[in-house]
Every structure is written in structure tokens, then in C-alpha cells.
N, C-alpha and C positions, 0 to 999 in steps of 0.2 A: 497796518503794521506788517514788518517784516516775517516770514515766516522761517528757522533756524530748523531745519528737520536735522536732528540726531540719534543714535541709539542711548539705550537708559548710561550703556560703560561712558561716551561720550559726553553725555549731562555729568555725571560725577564727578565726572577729571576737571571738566571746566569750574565748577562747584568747591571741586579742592584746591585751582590754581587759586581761585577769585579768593575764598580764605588765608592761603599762603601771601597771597599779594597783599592783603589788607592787615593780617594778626602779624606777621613778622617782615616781610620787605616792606612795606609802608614807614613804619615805626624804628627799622634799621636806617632809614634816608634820610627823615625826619632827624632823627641820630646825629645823621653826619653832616647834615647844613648846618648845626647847630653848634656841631663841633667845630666845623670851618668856617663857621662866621666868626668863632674867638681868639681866632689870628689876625683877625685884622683888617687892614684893608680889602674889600670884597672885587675891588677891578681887575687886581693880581692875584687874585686868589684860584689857582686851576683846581682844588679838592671841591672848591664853593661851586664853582661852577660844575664841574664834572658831578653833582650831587647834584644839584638842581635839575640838571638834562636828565637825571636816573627819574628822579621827580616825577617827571613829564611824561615819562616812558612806561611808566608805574600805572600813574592816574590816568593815561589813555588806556592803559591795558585794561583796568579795573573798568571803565565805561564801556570799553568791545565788553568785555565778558557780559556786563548786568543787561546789555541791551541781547546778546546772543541767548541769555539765559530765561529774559522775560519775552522773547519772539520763541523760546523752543518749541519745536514740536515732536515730542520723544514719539521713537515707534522702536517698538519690542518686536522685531522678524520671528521670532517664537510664538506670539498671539495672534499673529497674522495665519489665513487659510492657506496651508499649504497643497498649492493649485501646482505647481512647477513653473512660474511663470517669475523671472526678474523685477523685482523689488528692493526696494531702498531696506539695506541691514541685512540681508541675506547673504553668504556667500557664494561665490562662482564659479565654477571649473570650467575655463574654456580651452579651444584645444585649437593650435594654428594649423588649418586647412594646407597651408605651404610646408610647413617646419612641422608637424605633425606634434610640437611642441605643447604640455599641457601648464595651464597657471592656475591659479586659485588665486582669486579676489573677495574679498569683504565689500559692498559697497556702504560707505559712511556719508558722514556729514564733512563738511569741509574744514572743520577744526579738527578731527580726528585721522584725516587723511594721513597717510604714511606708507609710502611706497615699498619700501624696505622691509614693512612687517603686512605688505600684499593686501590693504588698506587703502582703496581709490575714495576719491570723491566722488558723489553724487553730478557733479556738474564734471564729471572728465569726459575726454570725448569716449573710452571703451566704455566707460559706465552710462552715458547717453545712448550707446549705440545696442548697449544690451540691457536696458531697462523697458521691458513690455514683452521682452521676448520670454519664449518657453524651453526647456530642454527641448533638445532636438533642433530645434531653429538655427540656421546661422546668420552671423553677423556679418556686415561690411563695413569694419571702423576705417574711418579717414586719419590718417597718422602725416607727420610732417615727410617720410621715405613713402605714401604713397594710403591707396587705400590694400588692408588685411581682412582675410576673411577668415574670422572663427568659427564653430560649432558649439554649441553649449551641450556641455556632456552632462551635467548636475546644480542643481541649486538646489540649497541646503539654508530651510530655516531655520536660525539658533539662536 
């Protein structure tokens, strides 16, 4: 079986979608097949159809979730030893060797991934390139402009 490595925030969210999708979008689509099937002919029917694909899209989503949910492997970065070494859930501050530029990263599971809110995946290349390492160490991530070299200035269990 697959294994879903997540933080505990990650398990929840997906745990609220899979309720959201099943107690009110499921029951709202169901809703409206039912409603556009009482217009009538169903070959011409674009609401029937456009309801149906929601359907599909629903009941696949509901299946990724139960199969992500029953492969989890929740890890809490907070009950983990904090060693200063890179690990899955911990946060990162690294700093670009070139641009002397600093970032902070989360690394996550790949459903919680979110660039924007400084939240990588576990399978990205900077969070391969910095998982095992220790503050102090630098990195050599390979990026599509080339390979960068970081320095990890802090990792921070929380």
C-alpha cells in the first residue's frame, strides 16, 4: 500500500474536503441530475449532461481523498527530536549563496503543497535537495535556469 506522508493541518483539511464533498456537493449534483432529467429529452439536455461530468469529478475526488486518507502517514515536526537536521513538516530558512536572498519553506505532503503560502512538497526538487541536511550545510538544487546553491540557516520544529 501506498504510503501519503502528511502533517496532522494536512490530514484535517483533506478530512473536511471528503465531508464537504460527500454531506453537501454530492447531494447538491444528485439535486440537479434529477432536476434535468425533468425536462426531458436527456441527448439535448446540456444542464443533464454538465451535472453528470460534476458527478464524475465528485466521486473521483471522494476516492483520491479515502485512498490518500487510508495510506496516511501523519508526522507532527513537533514530536519529532529536534536534531537541526531536514525533515518532512518542519520549516526552512534558506539563504541563496548567489542573491544572498533568504526564503522560508514548510515542507509538506503533496496535497497541502502551496507555493504562495511558502509550503513545498516533499517530492520538489528544493525539498529533495534539502531533506537529510543540517543547518549550516549547503545545498546544490538543480532548477530548470541551472543548478543554486543554498545554505540552511535554521530549521524550526513546529
Amino acid at each position: 500500500m501506498q504510503r501519503f506522508p502528511m502533517t496532522p493541518q494536512g490530514h484535517a483539511a483533506l478530512e473536511e474536503e471528503l465531508k464537504q464533498l460527500k454531506t453537501v456537493d454530492r447531494p447538491r449534483i444528485t439535486a440537479s441530475i434529477a432536476e434535468a432529467r425533468e425536462h426531458g429529452d436527456l441527448k439535448e439536455n446540456a444542464e443533464y449532461h454538465a451535472a453528470r461530468e460534476q458527478q464524475g469529478f465528485c466521486e473521483a475526488r471522494i476516492r483520491d481523498i479515502e485512498a490518500k486518507l487510508g495510506g496516511a502517514q501523519v508526522i507532527d515536526p513537533a514530536s519529532l527530536p529536534n536534531d537541526g537536521r531536514v525533515v518532512f513538516g518542519v520549516t526552512v530558512v534558506i539563504e541563496n549563496l548567489d542573491t544572498e536572498e533568504e526564503k522560508r519553506y514548510k515542507i509538506v505532503g503533496d496535497d497541502e503543497a502551496d507555493f504562495k503560502a511558502a509550503k513545498i512538497s516533499i517530492n520538489s526538487p528544493i525539498a529533495r535537495g534539502l531533506i537529510g541536511k543540517s543547518e549550516g550545510d549547503e545545498a546544490r538544487i538543480e532548477t530548470p535556469s541551472g543548478v543554486v546553491e543554498y545554505e540552511i540557516m535554521e530549521v524550526i520544529y513546529q
